[in-house]
N, C-alpha and C positions, 0 to 999 in steps of 0.2 A: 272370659270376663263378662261378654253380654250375656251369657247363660246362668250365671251369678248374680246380675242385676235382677234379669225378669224373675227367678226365682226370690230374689229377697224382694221383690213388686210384688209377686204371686202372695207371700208370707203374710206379709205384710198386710194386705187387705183382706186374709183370713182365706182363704183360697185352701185348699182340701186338695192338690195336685199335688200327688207325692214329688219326693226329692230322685233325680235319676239318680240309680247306682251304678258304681264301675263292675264291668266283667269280674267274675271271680277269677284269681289267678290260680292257674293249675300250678303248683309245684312237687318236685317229685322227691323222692327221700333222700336224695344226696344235694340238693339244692336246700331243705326244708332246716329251719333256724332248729337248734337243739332245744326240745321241752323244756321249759323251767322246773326247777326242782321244787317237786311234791315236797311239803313241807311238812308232812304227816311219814314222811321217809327218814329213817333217821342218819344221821352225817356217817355211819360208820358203813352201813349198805348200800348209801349214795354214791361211797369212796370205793369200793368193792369192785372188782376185776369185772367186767362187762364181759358177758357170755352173747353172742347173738344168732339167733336166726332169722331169715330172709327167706320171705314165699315171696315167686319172681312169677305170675302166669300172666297168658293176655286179660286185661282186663282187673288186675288184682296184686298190689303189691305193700307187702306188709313184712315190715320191722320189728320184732321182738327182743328185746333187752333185759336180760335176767340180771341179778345184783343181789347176793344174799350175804348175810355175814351173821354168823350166831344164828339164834332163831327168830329171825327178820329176814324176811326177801320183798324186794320188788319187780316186777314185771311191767315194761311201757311197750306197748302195742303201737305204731305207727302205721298211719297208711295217710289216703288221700284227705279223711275225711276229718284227721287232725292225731292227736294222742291221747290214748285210756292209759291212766294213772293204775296197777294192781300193786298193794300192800298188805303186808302180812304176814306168815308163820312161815317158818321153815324147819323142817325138822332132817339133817344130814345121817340119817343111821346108813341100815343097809343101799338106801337109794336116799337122793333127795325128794323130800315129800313138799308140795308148798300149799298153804290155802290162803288165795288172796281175794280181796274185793277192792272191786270200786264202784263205789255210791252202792245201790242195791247188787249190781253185778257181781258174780261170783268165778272164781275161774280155781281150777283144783289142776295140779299136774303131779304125775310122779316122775322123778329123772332118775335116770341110772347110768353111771360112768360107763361111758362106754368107747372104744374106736371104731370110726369111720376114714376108709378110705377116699380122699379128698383133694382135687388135682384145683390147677389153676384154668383148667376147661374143662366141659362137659365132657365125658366117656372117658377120660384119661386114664387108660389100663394101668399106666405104672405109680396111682396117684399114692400118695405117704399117706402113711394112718394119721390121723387126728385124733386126740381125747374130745372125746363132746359129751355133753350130757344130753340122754336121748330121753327128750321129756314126753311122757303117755298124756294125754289128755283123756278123759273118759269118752268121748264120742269119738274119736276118731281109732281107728286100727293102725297106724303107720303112725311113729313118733315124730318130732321136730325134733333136729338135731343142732343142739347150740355149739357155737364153737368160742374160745375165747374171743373177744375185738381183732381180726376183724369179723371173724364170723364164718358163719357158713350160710349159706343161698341153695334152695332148691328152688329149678329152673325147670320149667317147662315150657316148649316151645316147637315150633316145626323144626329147628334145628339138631331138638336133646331133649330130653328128659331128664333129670338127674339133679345131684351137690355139685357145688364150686365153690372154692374159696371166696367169699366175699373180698373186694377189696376197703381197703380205710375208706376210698373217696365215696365209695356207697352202702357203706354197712350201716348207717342211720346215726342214730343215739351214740 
């Protein structure tokens, strides 16, 4: 409360000393309040089975959430430093094709139905296949592999390298 006073004193007589702000709070993607809905997304892709991947490294952790229905897809990218909104085409032939943007940003993927083998721990030899769609990005050599909600998590860490099941309490979106 006196820090409120001397500030509205400070204000008040025209005084140029910024306002303190509070720490930023760090939250992580299973604490992190669900994106509002992109209004440029339409209700029937919004409503569409959620496919996800999860990059887990030190240092980097990011949420992807596919949603396509007809030829409309969207893609929400999470991580620390908030959510990228991608909207746009989708074309289901031989592979699924998507080209999305958000604002000028552009992002292209091709996915191709695919199984992965996919345990509830890292290394798990005897893990069950998964359908996932293993989405190519053009820069990179090694696809993301989406899995339906809860997902799929590539981990890397002194422990493992590897997929795991995401679970619901941290698969993001």
């Amino acid at each position: 409360m006196r820090i409120l006073a001397v500030y509205l004193a400070a204000t008040a007589c025209g005084s140029s000393t910024p306002t303190p702000s509070a720490p930023a709070e760090v939250a992580t993607v299973a604490d992190a309040a669900p994106a509002p809905p992109d209004a440029s997304v339409p209700a029937d892709v919004a409503s569409a089975p959620a496919w996800i991947f999860r990059y887990n490294a030190p240092g980097r952790l990011e949420t992807w959430t596919l949603r396509y229905h007809g030829d409309r897809a969207a893609v929400d990218v999470e991580s620390k430093t908030g959510v990228i909104h991608y909207v746009g085409a989708a074309s289901d032939a031989a592979s699924l094709t998507l080209t999305l943007a958000a604002g000028s940003a552009r992002l292209s993927l091709d996915c191709k139905h695919e199984q992965l083998a996919v345990g509830a721990t890292c290394g798990d030899k005897k893990a069950p296949k998964l359908d996932v769609l293993a989405c190519y990005h053009p820069d990179f050599a090694a696809p993301m592999p989406f899995g339906l909600a809860p997902g799929v998590e590539y981990v890397t860490s002194d422990a493992c390298t590897g997929y795991v099941r995401a679970t619901s309490a941290d698969a993001g979106n």
